[in-house]
C-alpha positions in Angstrom: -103.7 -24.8 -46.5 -106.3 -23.0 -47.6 -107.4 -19.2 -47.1 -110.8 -17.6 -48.5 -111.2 -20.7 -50.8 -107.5 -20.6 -52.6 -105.0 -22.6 -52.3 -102.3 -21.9 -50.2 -98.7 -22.5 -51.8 -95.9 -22.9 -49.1 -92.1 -22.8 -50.4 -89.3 -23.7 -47.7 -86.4 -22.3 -47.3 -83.3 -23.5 -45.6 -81.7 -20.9 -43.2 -79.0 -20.8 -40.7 -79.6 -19.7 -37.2 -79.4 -15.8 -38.3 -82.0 -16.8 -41.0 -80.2 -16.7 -43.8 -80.2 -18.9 -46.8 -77.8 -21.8 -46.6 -77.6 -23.9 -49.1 -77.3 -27.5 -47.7 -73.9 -29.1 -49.1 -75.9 -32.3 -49.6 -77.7 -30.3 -52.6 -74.8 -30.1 -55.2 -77.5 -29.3 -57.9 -76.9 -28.6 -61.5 -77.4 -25.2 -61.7 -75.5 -22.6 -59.9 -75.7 -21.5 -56.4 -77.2 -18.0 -57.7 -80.3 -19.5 -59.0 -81.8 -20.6 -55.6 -80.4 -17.2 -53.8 -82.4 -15.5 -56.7 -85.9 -17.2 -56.0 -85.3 -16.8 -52.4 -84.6 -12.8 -52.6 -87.6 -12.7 -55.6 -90.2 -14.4 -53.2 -89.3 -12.4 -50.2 -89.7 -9.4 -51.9 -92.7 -10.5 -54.0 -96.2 -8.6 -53.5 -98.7 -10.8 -51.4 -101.0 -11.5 -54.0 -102.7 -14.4 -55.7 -100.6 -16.5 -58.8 -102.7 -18.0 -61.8 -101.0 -21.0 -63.1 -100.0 -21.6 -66.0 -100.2 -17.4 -66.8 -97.7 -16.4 -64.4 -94.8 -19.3 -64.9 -93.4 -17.4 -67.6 -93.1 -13.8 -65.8 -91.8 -16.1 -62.6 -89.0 -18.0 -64.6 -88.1 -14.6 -66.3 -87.6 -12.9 -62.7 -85.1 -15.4 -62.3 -83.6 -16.3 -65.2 -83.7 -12.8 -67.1 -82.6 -9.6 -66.0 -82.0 -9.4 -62.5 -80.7 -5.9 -61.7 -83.3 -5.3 -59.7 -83.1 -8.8 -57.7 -79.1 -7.7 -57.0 -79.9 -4.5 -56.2 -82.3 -5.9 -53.6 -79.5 -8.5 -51.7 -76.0 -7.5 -51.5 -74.9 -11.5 -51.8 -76.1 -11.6 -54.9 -74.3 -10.0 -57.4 -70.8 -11.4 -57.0 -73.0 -14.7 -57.1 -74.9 -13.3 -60.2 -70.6 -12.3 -62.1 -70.1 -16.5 -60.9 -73.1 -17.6 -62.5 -72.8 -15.6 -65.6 -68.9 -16.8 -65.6 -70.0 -20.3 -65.3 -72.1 -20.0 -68.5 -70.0 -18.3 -70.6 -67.9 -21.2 -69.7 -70.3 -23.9 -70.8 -71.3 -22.2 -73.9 -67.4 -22.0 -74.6 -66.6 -25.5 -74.2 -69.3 -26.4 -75.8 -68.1 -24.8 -79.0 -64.9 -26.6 -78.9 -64.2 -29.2 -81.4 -61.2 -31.6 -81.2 -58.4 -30.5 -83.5 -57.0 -34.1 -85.6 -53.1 -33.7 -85.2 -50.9 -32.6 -88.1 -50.2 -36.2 -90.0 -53.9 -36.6 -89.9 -54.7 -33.7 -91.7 -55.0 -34.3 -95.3 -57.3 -30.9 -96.0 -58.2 -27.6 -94.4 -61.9 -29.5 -93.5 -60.4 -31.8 -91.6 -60.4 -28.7 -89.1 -63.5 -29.0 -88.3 -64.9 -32.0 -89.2 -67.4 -33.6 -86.1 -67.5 -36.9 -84.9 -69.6 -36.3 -82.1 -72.2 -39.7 -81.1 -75.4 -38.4 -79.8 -73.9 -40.8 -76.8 -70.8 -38.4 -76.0 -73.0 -35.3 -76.0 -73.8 -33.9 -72.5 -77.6 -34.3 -71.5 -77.9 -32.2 -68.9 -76.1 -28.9 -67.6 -72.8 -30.3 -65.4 -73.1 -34.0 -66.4 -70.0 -34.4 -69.0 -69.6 -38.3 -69.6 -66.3 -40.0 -69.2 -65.3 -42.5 -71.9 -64.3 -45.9 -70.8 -62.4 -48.1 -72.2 -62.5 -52.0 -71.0 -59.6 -54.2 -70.9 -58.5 -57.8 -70.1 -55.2 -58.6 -68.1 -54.3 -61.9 -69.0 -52.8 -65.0 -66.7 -49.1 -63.5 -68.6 -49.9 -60.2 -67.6 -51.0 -58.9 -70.8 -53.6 -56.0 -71.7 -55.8 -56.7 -74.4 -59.3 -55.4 -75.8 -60.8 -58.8 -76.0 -60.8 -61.7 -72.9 -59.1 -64.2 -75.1 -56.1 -62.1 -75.6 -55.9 -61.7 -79.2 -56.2 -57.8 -79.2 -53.1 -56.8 -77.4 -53.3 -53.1 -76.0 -50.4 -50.3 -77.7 -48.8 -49.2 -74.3 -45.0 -48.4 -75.5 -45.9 -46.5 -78.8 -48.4 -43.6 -79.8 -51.0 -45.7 -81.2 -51.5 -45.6 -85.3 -55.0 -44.2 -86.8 -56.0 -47.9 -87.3 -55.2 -48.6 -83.8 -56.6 -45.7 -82.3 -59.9 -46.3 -84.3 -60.0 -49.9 -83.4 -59.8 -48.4 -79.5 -62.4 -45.7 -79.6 -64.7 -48.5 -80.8 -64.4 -50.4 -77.8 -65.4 -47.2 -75.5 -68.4 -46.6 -73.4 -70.1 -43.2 -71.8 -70.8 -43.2 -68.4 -71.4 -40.8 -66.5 -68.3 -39.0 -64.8 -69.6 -39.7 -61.8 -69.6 -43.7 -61.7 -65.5 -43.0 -62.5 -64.4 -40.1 -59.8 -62.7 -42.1 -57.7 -60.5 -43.7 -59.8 -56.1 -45.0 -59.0 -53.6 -45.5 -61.4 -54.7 -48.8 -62.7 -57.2 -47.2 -64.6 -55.1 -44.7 -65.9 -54.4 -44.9 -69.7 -50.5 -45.9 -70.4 -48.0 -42.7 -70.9 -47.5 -42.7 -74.7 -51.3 -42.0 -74.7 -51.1 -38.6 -72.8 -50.6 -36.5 -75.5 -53.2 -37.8 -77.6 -56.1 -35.7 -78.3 -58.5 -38.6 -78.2 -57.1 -41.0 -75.9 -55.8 -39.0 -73.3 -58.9 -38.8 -71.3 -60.0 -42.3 -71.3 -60.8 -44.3 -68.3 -59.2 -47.6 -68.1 -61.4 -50.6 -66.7 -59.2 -53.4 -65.9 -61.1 -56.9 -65.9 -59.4 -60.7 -64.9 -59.5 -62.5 -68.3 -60.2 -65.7 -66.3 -62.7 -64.4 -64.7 -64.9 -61.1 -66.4 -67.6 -61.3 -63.9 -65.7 -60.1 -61.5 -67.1 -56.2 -60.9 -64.2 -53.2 -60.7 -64.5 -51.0 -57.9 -64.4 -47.0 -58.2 -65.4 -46.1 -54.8 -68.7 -47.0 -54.3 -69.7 -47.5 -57.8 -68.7 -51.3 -59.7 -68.5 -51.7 -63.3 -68.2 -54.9 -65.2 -68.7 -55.9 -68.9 -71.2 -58.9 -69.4 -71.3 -60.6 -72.6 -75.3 -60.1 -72.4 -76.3 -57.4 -70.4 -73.3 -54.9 -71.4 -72.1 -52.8 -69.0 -73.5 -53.8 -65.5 -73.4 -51.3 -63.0 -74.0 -51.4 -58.9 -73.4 -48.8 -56.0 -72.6 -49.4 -52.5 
């Protein structure tokens, strides 16, 4: 729409019947429940007048994302949403500082502490997106689990697995995103003498018929399978 030769910019809002914002469940965004509450409070109790793009973005985003005492001060929702928010990042920023600590016989000197192995394909791309680590396995005709379809890898399930062992199983992992793995049973849980360790513990098993590797694993409505060509292959219901 347009009034006295400006363009009119309209932002909706979903309410309830009282007409106040209700975030749809269906959202589930990225960011925290305070930053939509925020922009709707700001542009309710914005002045009525004109915006010049691209001058104002910065004072907008700011309004939002800087200091908002005056925002809370304006809806009484919003700061115990604002301590959530703020709890949430410190949270982030915290686990993002954490570094896996090797465990005691793998420590040969004091920089082993906190030496990094992180693969620009673990790291996190987005805010809330933390990849899960899979690890794909054959179940032979004998009943087997191996790292390889023709058997000749056999899987450590009784024992803590070595360093050689555990390297040679790291190596056969892929990041996907947790999302394709929620809904996940206990056949693609890792065996017991893995729980303790630090960098096996939270791997995702993905169980594949040796006779037949085409044949997609089910989490929910997402299916995984290896392919000799294409890699991982990935389809949702």
């Amino acid at each position: 729409m347009r009034q006295q030769n400006r363009p009119r910019l309209n932002v909706l809002q979903p309410t309830n019947h009282r007409g106040h914002l209700l975030l749809p469940p269906a959202w589930r965004g990225l960011d925290s429940p305070f930053l939509p509450r925020a922009t709707a409070t700001y542009l309710a109790h914005r002045p009525d007048h004109p915006l010049t793009l691209p001058d104002d973005v910065q004072r907008l985003v700011e309004s939002v994302h800087g200091d908002t005492d005056d925002l809370t001060q304006a809806d009484a929702a919003l700061p115990r949403s604002h301590t959530l928010h703020q709890a949430r990042q410190r949270t982030e920023e915290h686990h993002s500082a954490l570094h896996t600590v090797p465990a005691c016989h793998d420590t040969l000197s004091l920089s082993d502490l906190h030496r990094q192995n992180l693969h620009a394909s673990q790291a996190a791309t987005r805010l809330g997106v933390m990849p899960r680590r899979l690890l794909p396995v054959y179940r032979t005709p004998g009943g087997r689990i191996t790292l390889d379809a023709a058997g000749t890898q056999p899987l450590p399930r009784h024992r803590k697995p070595t360093t050689v062992q555990t390297r040679r199983i790291l190596q056969h992992t892929l990041p996907v995103p947790a999302a394709w793995v929620a809904d996940r049973g206990r056949r693609n849980q890792v065996p017991d003498s893995w729980r303790t360790h630090a960098l096996l513990a939270g791997l995702v098993l993905l169980p594949q018929d040796a006779e037949d590797p085409a044949r997609p694993v089910r989490f929910g409505r997402h299916s995984l399978r290896l392919d000799a060509t294409l890699g991982l292959v990935h389809t949702e219901a």
